[in-house]
PDB file with SEQRES, HELIX, SHEET and CRYST1 records, atoms N, CA, C and O in Angstrom:
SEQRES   1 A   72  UNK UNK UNK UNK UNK UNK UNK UNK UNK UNK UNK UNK UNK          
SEQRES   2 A   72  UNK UNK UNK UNK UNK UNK UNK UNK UNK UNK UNK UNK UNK          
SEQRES   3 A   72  UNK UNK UNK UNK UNK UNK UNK UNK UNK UNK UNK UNK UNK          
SEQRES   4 A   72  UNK UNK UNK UNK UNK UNK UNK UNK UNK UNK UNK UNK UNK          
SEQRES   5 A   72  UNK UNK UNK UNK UNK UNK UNK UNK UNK UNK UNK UNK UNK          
SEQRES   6 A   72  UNK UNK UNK UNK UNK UNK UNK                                  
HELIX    1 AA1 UNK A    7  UNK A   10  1                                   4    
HELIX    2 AA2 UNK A   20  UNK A   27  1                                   8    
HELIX    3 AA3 UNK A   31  UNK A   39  1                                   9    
HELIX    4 AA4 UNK A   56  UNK A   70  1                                  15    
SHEET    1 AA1 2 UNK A  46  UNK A  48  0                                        
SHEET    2 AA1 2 UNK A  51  UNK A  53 -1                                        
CRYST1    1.000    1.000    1.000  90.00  90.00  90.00 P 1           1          
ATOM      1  N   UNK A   1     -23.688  -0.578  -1.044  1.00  0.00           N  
ATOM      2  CA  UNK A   1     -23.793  -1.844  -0.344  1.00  0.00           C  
ATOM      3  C   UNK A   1     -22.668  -1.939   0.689  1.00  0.00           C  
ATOM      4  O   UNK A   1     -21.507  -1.845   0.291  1.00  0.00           O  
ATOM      5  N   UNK A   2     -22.953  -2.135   2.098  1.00  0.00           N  
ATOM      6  CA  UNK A   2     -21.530  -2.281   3.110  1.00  0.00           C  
ATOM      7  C   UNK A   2     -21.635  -3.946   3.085  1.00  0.00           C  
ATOM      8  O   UNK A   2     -22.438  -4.868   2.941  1.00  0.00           O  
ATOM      9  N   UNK A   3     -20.212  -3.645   3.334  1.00  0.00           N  
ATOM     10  CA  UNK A   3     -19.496  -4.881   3.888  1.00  0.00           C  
ATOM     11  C   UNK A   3     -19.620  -5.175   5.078  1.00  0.00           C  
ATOM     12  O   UNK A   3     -19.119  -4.378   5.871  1.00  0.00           O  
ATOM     13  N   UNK A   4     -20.173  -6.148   5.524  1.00  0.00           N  
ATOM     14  CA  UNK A   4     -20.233  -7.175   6.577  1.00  0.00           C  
ATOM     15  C   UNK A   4     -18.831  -7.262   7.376  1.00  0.00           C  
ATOM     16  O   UNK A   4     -17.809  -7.677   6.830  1.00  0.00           O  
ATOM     17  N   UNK A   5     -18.878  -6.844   8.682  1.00  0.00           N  
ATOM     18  CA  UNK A   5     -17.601  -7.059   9.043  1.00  0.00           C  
ATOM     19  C   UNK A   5     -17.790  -8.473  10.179  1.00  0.00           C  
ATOM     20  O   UNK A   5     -18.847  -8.641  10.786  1.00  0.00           O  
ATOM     21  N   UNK A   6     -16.783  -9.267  10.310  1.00  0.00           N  
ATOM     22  CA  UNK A   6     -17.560 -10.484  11.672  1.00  0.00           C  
ATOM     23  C   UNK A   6     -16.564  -9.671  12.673  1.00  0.00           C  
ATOM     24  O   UNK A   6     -15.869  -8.660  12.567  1.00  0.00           O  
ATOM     25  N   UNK A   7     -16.852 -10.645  13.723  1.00  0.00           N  
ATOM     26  CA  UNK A   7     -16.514 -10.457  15.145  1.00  0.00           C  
ATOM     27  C   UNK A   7     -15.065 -10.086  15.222  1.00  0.00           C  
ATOM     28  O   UNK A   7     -14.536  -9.048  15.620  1.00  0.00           O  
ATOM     29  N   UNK A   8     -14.390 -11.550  14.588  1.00  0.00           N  
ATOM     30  CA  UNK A   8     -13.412 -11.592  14.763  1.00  0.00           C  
ATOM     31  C   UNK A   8     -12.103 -10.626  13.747  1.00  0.00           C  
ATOM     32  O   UNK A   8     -10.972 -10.303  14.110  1.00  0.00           O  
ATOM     33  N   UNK A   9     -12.534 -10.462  12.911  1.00  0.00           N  
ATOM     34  CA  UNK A   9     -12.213  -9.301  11.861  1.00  0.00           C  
ATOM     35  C   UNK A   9     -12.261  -7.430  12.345  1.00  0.00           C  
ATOM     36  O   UNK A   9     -11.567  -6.503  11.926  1.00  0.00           O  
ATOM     37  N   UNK A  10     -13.443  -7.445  13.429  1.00  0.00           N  
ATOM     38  CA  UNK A  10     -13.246  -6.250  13.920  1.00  0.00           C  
ATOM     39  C   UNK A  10     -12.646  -6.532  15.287  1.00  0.00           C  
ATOM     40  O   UNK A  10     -12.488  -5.551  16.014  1.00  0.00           O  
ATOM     41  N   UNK A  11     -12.421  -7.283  15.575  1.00  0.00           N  
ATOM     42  CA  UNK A  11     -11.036  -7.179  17.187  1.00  0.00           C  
ATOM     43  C   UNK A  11      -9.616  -7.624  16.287  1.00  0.00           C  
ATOM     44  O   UNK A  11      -8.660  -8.017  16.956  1.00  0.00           O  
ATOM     45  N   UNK A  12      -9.477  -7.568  14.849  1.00  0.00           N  
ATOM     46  CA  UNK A  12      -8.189  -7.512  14.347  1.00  0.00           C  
ATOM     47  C   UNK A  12      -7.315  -6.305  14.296  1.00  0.00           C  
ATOM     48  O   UNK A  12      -7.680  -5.338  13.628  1.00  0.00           O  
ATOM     49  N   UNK A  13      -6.147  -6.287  14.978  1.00  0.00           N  
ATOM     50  CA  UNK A  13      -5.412  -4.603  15.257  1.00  0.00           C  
ATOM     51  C   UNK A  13      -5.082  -4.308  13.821  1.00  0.00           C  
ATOM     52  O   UNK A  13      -4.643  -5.168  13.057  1.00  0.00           O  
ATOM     53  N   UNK A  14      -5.366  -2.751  13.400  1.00  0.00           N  
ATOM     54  CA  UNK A  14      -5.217  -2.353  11.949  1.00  0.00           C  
ATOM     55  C   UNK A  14      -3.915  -2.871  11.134  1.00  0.00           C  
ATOM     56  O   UNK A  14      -3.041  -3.277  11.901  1.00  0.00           O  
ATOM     57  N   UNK A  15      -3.598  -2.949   9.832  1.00  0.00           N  
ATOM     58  CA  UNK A  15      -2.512  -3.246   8.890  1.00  0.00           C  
ATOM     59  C   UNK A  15      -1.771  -2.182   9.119  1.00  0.00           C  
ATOM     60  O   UNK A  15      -2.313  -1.112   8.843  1.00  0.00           O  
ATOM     61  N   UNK A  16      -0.478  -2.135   9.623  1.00  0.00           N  
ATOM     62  CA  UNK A  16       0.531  -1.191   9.288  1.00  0.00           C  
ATOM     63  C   UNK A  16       1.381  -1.551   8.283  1.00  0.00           C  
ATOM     64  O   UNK A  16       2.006  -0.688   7.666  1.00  0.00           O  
ATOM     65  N   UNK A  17       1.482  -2.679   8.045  1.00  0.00           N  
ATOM     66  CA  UNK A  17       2.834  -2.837   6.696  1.00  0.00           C  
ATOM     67  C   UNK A  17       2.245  -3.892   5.668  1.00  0.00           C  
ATOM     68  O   UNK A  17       1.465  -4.746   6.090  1.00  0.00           O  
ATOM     69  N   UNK A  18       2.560  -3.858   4.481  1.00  0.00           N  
ATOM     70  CA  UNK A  18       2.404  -4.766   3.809  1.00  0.00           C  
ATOM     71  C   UNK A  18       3.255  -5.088   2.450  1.00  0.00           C  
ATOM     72  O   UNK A  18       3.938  -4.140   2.064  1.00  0.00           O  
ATOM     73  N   UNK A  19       3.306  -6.034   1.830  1.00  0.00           N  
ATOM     74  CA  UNK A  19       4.476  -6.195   1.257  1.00  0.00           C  
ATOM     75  C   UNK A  19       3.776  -5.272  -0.268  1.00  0.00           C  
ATOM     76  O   UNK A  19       2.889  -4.423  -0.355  1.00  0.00           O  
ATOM     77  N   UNK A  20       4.630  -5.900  -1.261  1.00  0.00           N  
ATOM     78  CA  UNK A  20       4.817  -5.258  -2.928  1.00  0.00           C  
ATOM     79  C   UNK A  20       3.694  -5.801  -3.493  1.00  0.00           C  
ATOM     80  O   UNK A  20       3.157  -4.860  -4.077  1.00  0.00           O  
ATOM     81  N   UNK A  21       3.015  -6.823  -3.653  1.00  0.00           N  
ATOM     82  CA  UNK A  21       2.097  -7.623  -3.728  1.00  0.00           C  
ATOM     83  C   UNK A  21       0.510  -7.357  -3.198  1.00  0.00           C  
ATOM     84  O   UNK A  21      -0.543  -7.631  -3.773  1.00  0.00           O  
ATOM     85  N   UNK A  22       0.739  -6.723  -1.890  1.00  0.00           N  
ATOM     86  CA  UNK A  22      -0.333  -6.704  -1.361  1.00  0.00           C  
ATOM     87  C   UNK A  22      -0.687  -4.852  -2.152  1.00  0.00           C  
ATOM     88  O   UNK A  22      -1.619  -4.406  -2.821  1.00  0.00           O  
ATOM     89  N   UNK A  23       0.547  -4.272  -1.639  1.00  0.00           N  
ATOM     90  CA  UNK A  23       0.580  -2.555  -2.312  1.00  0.00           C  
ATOM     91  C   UNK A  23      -0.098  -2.976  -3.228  1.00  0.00           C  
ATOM     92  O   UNK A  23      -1.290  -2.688  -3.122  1.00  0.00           O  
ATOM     93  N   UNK A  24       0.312  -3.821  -4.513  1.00  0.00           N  
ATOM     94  CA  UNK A  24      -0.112  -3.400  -5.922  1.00  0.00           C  
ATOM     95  C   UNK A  24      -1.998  -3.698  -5.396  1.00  0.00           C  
ATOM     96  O   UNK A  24      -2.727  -2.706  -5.391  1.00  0.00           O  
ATOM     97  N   UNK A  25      -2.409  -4.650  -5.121  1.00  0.00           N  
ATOM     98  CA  UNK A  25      -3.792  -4.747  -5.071  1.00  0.00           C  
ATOM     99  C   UNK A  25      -5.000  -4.150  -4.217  1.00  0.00           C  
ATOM    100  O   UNK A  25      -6.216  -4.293  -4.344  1.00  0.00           O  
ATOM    101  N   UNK A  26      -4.199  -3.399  -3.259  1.00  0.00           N  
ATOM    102  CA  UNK A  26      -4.585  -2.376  -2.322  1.00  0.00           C  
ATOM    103  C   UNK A  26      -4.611  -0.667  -3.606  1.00  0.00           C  
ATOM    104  O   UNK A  26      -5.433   0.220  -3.376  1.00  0.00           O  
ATOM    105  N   UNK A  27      -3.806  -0.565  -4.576  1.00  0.00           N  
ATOM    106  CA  UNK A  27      -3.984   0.176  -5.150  1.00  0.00           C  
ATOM    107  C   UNK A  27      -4.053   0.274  -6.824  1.00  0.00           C  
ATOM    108  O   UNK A  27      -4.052   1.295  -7.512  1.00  0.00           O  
ATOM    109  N   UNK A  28      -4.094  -0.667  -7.109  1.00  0.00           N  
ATOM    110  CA  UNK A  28      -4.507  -1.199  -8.269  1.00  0.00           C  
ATOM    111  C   UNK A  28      -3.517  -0.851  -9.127  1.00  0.00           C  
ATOM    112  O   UNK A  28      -3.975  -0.229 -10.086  1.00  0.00           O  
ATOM    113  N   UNK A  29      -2.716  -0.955  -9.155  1.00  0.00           N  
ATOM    114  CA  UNK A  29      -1.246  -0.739  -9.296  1.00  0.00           C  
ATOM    115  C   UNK A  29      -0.427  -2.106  -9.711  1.00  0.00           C  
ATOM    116  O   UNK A  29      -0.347  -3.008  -8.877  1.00  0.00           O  
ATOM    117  N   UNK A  30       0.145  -2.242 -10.934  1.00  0.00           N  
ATOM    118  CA  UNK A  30       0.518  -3.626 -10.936  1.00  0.00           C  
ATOM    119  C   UNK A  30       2.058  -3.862  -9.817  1.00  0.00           C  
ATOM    120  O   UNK A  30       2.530  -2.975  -9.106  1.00  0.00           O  
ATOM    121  N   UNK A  31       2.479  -4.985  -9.918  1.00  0.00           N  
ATOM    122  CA  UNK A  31       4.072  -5.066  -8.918  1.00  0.00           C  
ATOM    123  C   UNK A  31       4.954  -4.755  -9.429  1.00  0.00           C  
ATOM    124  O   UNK A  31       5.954  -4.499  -8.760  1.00  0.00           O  
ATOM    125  N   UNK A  32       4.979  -4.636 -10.864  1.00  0.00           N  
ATOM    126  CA  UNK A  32       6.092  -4.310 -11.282  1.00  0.00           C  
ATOM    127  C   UNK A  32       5.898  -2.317 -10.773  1.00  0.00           C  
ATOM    128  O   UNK A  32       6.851  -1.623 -10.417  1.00  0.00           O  
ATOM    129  N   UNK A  33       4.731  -1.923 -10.869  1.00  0.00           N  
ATOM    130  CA  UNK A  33       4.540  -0.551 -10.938  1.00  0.00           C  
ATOM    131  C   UNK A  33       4.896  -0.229  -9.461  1.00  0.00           C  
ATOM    132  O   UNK A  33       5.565   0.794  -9.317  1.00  0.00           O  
ATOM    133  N   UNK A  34       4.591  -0.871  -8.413  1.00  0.00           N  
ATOM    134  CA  UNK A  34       4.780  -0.562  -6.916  1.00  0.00           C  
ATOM    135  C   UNK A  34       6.608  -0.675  -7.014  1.00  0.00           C  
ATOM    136  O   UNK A  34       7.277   0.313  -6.709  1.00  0.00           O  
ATOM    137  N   UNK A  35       7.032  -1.501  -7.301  1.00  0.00           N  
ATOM    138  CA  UNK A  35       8.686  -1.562  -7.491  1.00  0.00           C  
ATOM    139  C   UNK A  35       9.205  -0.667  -8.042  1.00  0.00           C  
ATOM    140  O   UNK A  35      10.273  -0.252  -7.591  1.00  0.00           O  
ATOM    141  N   UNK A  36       8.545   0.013  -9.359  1.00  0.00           N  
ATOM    142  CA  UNK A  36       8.950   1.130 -10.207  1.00  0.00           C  
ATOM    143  C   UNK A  36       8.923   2.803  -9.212  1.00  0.00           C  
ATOM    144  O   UNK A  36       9.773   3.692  -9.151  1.00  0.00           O  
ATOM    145  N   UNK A  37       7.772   2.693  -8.652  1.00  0.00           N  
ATOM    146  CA  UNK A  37       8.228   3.901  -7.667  1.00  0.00           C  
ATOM    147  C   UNK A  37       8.597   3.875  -6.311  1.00  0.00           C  
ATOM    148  O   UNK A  37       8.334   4.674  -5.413  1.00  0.00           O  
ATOM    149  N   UNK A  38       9.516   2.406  -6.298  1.00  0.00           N  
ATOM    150  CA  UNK A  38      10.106   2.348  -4.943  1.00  0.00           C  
ATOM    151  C   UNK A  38      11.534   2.975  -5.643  1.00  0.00           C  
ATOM    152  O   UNK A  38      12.221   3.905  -5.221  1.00  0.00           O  
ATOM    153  N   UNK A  39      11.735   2.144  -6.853  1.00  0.00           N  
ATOM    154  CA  UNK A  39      12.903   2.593  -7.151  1.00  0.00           C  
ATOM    155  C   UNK A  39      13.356   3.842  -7.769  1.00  0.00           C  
ATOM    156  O   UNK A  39      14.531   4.067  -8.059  1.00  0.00           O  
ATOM    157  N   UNK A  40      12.096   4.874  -8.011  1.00  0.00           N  
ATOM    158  CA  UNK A  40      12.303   6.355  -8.670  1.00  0.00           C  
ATOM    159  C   UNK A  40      12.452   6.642  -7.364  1.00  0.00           C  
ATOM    160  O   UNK A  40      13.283   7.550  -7.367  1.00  0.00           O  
ATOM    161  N   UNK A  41      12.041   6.337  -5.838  1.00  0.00           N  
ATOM    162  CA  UNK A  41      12.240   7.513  -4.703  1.00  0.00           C  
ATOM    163  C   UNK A  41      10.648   7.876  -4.660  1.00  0.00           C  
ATOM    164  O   UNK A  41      10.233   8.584  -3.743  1.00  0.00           O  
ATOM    165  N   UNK A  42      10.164   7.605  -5.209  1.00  0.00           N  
ATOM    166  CA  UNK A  42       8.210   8.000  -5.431  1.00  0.00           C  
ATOM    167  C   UNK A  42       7.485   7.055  -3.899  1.00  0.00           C  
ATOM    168  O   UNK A  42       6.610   7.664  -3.284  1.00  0.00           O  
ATOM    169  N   UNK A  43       7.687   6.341  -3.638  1.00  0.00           N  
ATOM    170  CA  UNK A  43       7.484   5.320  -2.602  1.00  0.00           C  
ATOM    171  C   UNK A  43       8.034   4.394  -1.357  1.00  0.00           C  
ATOM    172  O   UNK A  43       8.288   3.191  -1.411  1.00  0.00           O  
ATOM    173  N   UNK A  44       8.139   5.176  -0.343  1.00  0.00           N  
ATOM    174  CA  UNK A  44       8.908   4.633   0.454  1.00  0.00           C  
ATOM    175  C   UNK A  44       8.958   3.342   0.972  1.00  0.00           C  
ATOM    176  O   UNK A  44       7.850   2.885   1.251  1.00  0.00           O  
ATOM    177  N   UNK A  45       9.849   2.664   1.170  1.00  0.00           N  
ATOM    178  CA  UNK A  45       9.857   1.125   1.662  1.00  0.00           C  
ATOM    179  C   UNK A  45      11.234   0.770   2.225  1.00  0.00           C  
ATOM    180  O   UNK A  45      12.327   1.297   2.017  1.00  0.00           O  
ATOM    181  N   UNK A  46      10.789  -0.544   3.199  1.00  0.00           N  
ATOM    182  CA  UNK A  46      12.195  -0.774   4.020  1.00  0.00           C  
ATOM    183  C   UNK A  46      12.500  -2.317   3.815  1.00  0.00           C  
ATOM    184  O   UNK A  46      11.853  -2.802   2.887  1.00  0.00           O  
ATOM    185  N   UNK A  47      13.332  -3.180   4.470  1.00  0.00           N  
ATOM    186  CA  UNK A  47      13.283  -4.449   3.948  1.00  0.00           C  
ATOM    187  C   UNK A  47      13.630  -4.543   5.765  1.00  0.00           C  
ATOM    188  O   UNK A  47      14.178  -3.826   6.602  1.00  0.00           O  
ATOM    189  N   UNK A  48      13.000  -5.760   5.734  1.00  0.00           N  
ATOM    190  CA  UNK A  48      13.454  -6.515   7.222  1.00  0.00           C  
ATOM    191  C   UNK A  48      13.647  -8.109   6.620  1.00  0.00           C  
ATOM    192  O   UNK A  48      12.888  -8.841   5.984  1.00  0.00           O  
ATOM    193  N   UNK A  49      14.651  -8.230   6.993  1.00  0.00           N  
ATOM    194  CA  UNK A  49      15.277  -9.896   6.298  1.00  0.00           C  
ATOM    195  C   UNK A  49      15.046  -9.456   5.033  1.00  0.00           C  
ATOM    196  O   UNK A  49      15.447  -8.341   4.697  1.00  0.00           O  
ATOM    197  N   UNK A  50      14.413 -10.219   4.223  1.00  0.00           N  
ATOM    198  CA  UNK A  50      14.792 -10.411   2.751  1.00  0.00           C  
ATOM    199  C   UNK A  50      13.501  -9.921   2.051  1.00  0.00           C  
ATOM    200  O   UNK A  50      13.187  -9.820   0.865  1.00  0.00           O  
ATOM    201  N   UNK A  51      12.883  -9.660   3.185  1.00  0.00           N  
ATOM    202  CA  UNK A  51      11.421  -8.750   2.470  1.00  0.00           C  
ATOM    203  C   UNK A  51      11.408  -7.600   2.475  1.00  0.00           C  
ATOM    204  O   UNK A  51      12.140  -6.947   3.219  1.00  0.00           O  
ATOM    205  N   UNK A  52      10.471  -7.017   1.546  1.00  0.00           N  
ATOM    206  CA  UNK A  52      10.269  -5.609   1.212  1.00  0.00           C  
ATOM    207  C   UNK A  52       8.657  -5.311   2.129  1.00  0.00           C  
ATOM    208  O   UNK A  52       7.650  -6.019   2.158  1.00  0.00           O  
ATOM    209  N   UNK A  53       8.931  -4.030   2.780  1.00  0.00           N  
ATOM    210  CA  UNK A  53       7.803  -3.581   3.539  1.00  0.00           C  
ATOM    211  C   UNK A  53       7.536  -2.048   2.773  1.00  0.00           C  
ATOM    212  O   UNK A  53       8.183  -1.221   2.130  1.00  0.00           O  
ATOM    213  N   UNK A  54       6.280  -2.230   3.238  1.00  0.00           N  
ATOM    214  CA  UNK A  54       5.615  -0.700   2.700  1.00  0.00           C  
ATOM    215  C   UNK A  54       4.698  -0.253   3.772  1.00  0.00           C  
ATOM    216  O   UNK A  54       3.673  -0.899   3.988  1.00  0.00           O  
ATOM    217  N   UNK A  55       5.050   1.038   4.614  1.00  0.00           N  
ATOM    218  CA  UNK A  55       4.055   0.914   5.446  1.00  0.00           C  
ATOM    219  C   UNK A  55       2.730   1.943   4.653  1.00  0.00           C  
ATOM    220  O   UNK A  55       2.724   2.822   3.791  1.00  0.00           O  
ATOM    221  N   UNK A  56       1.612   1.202   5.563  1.00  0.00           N  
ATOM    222  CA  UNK A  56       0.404   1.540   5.032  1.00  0.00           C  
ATOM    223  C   UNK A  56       0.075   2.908   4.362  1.00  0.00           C  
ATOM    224  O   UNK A  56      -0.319   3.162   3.224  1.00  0.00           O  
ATOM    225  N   UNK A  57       0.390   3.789   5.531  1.00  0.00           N  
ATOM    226  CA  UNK A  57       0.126   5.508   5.577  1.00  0.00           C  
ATOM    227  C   UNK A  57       1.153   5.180   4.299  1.00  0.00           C  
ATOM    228  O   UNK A  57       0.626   5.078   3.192  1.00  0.00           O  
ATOM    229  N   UNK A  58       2.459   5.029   4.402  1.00  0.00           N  
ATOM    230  CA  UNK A  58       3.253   5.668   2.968  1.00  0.00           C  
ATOM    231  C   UNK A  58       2.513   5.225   1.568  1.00  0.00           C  
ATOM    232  O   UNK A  58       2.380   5.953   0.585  1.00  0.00           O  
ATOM    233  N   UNK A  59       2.098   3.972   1.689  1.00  0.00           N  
ATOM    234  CA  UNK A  59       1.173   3.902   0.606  1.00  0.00           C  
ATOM    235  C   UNK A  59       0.080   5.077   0.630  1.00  0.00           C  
ATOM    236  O   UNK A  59       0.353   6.193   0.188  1.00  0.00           O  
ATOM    237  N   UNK A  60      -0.404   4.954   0.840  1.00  0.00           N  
ATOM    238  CA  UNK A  60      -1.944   6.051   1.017  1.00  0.00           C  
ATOM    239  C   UNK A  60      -1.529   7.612   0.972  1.00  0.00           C  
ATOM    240  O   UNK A  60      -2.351   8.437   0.572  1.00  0.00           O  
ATOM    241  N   UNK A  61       0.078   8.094   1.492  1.00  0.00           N  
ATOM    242  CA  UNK A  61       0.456   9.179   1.114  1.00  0.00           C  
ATOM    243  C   UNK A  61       0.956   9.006  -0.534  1.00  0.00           C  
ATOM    244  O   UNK A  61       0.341   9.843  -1.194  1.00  0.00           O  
ATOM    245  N   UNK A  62       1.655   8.382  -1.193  1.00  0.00           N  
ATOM    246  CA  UNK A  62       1.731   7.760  -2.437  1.00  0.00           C  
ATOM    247  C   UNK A  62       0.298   7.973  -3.467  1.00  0.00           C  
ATOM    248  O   UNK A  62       0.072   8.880  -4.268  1.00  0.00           O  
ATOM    249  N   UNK A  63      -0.372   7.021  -3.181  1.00  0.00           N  
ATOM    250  CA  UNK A  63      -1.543   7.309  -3.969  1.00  0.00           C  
ATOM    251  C   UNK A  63      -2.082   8.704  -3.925  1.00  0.00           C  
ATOM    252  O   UNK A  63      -2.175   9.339  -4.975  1.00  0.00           O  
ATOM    253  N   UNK A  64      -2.440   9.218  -2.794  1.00  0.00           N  
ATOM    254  CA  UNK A  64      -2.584  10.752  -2.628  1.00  0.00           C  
ATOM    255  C   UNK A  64      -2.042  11.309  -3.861  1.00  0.00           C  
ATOM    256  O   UNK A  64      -2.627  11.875  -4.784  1.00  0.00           O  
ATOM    257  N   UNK A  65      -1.168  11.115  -3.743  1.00  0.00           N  
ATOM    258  CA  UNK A  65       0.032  12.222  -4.122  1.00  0.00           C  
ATOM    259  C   UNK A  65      -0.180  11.736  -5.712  1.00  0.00           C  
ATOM    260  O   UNK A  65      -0.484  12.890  -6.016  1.00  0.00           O  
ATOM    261  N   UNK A  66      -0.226  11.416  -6.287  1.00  0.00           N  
ATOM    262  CA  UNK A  66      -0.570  10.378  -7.502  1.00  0.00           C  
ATOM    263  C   UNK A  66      -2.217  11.108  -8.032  1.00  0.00           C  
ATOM    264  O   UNK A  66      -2.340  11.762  -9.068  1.00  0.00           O  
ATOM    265  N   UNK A  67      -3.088  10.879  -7.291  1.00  0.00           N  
ATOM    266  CA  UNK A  67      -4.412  11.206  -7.450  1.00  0.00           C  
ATOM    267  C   UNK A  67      -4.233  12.843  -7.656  1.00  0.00           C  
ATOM    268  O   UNK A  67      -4.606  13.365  -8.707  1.00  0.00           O  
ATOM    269  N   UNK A  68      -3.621  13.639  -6.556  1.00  0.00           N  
ATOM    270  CA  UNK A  68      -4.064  15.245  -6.815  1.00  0.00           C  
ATOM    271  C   UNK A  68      -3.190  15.782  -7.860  1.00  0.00           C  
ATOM    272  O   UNK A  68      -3.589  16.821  -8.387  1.00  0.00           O  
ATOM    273  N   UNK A  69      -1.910  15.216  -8.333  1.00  0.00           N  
ATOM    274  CA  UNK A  69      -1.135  15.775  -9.764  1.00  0.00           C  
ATOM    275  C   UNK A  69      -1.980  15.031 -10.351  1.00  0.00           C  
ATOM    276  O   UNK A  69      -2.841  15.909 -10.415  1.00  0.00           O  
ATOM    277  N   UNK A  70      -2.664  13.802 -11.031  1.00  0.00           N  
ATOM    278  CA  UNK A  70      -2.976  13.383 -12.126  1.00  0.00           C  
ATOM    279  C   UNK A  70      -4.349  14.113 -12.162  1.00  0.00           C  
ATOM    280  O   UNK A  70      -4.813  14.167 -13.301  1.00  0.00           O  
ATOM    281  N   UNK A  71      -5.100  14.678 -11.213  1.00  0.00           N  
ATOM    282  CA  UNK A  71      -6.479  15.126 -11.395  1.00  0.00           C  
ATOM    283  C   UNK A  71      -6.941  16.127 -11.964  1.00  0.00           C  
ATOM    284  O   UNK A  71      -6.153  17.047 -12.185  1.00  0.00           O  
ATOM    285  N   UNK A  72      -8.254  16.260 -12.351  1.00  0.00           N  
ATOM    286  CA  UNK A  72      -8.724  17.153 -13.930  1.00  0.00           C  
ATOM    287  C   UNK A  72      -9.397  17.783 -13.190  1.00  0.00           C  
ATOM    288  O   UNK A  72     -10.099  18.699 -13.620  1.00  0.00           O  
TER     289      UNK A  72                                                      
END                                                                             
């Protein structure tokens, strides 16, 4: 089944960053777990002011990387 995209949703410029919150539900990953491999070095992230950023690709290299060691 596809998803319906509207007008205004496809002239939206792609997600490059998103916070700890958004990571965990973009990868089904709880927040405490997205925090847990920021802080092993497993997940890269930066802070601008008082927030934590994750950019997209590093997520998606993350999960990668997650998916081909855990796979059978």
């Amino acid at each position: 089944m596809e998803q319906q995209i509207s007008k205004s949703e496809a002239s939206l410029p792609p997600t490059l960053v998103v916070g700890p919150d958004e990571a965990a539900r973009m990868t089904a990953h709880s927040r405490s777990g997205i925090y847990k491999a920021i802080a092993a070095g497993e997940l890269r992230s930066f802070k601008t002011g008082k927030r934590r950023m994750i950019l997209v690709r590093e997520l998606e290299l993350w999960i990668n990387r997650i998916a081909s060691e855990n796979a059978r």
